[in-house]
N, C-alpha and C positions, 0 to 999 in steps of 0.2 A: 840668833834668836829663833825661837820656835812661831809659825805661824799657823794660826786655825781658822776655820771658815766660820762667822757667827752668825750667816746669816739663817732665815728664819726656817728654811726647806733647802739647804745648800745650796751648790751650783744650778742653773735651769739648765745644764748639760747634766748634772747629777753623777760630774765624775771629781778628783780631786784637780782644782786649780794651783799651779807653782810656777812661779817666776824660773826665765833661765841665767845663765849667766851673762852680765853685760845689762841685763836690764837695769830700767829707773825705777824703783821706788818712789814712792810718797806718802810722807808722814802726816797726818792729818785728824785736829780734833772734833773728836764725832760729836762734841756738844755745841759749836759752832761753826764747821767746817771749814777751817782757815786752816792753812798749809803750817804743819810746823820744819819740815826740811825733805833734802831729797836723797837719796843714797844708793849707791851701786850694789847689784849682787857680784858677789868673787865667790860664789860656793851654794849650794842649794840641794838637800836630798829627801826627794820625795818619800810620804811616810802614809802608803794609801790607804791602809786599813787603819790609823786612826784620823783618817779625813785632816791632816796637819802635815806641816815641809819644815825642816831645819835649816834655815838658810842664814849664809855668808856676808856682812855688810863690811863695805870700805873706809865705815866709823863707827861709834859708839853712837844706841840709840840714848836718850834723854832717861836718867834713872827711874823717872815715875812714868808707866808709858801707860797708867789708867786712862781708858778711853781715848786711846789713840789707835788708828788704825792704818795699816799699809796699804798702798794701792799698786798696781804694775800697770805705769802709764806708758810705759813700751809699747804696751801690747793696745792702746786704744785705736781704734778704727777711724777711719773717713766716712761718712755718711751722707749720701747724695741719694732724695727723693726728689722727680720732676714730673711733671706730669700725670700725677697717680691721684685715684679717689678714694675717698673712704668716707664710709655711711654706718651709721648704727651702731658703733661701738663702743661693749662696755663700761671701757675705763679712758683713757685719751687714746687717738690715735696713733701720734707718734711721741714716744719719750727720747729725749737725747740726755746720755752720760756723757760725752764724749769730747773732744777739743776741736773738733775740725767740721764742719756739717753744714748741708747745704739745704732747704727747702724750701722747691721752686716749683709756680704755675699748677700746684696741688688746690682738691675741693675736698671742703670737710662739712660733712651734714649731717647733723642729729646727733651729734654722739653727749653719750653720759657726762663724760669729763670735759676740759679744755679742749681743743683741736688737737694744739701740738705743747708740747711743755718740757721745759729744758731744766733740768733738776738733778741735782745729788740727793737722797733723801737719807737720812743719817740710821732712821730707825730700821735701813734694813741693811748696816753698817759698810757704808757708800761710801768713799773718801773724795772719790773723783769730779770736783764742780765742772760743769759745761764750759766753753770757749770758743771763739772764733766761730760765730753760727752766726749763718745768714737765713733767715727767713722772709721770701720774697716773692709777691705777686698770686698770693694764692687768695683762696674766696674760702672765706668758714659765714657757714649758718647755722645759726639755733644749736650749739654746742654747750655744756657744760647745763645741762638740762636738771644734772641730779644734784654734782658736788663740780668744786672747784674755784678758784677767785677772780677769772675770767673766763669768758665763752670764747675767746679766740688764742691768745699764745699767754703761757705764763712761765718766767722766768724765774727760779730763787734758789735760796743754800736753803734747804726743808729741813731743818734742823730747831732743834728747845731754843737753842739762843743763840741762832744766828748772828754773826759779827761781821762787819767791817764788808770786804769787795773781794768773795772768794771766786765771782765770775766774771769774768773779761771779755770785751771785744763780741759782744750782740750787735747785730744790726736786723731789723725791722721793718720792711720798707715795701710799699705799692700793695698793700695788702686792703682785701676787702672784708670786715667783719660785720654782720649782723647779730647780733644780740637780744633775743624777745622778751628774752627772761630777765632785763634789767640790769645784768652784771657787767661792768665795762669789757671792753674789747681788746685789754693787753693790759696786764701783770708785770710786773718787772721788781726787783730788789735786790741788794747785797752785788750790784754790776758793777764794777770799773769799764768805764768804756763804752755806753749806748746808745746806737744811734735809731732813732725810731722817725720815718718823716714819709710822710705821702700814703700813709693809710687813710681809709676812709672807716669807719666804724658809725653805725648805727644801734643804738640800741634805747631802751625802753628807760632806763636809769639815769641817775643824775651824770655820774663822771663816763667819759668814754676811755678812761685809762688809771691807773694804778703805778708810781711811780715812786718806792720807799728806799733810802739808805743806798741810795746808788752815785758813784764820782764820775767825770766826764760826760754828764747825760746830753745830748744832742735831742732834743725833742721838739717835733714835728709831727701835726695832724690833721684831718679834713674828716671834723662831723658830717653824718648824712642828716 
């Protein structure tokens, strides 16, 4: 199959991205982001002046592959913040793509968007939902000022028509949220797996939480 990059300003390295060989693939529909299968590279050659790679799979993709996109979950990262602040920013402080991710004893204040926000977002054709992320013990204030569906952590497949549990294995926990602006203190949706318990959230609004289309939900709280 031939692969292209669709997103909106290309790579934010701004060079061509290709799998090597041995890598995972994953097959994934960008109108709900559910995994459709996973598949091996045996072959791959970069094709850099038209921003596209012709690569080798160890089966046949699915004959209609409209709105399907690949991802190279090889290559996803570990992500470990502890101890760090962050004040006044734009859009959220930290996004996680990623399946492995730790975020601990951090302060978040003021910022535009959520604090921290764990998300595939489809429309800038993401395949890869978040996993196994702990977020734990940190203090958000007065966050999500402009946009966003919570001021403290928000969880989801960002997709037209999210379906089913394309995220797994969230945990939530000893976290301090304040909220002025009324909007609950944790987002969550489309999770297999969450466990949410020993937060305290304050805020100005009726709910102090958001809990939609999620299996195995373990939930735990302490209004302020």
């Amino acid at each position: 199959c031939t692969i292209q990059e669709k997103t909106p300003d290309g790579t934010h390295a701004q060079t061509l991205d290709y799998p090597d060989i041995g890598d995972t693939l994953e097959l994934t529909n960008r109108n709900t982001l559910q995994t459709v299968g996973h598949y091996t590279v045996t072959g791959c050659v970069p094709m850099h002046d038209e921003w596209m790679c012709r690569v080798t799979l160890d089966k046949p993709l699915p004959e209609d592959t409209e709105d399907l996109v690949l991802s190279d979950i090889t290559r996803l990262p570990r992500v470990e913040l502890v101890n760090c602040t962050a004040t006044r920013h734009f859009a959220r402080s930290i996004l996680l793509k990623n399946r492995d991710a730790l975020i601990e004893n951090c302060t978040f204040r003021d910022v535009m968007g959520p604090a921290i926000v764990a998300a595939a977002e489809a429309w800038w054709y993401e395949g890869v939902c978040p996993a196994n992320i702990v977020i734990r013990g940190n203090k958000i204030y007065n966050c999500a000022e402009t946009w966003g569906e919570a001021g403290g952590i928000v969880v989801k497949a960002d997709a037209d028509c999210a379906e089913g549990c394309s995220i797994y294995n969230i945990t939530i926990e000893d976290n301090y949220i304040e909220c002025p602006n009324g909007k609950p203190g944790i987002f969550v949706r489309n999770t297999d797996g969450v466990v949410i318990r020993n937060n305290t959230i304050v805020t100005t609004g009726d709910i102090s939480m958001h809990i939609e289309s999620c299996d195995n939900a373990d939930i735990q709280t302490t209004d302020g």
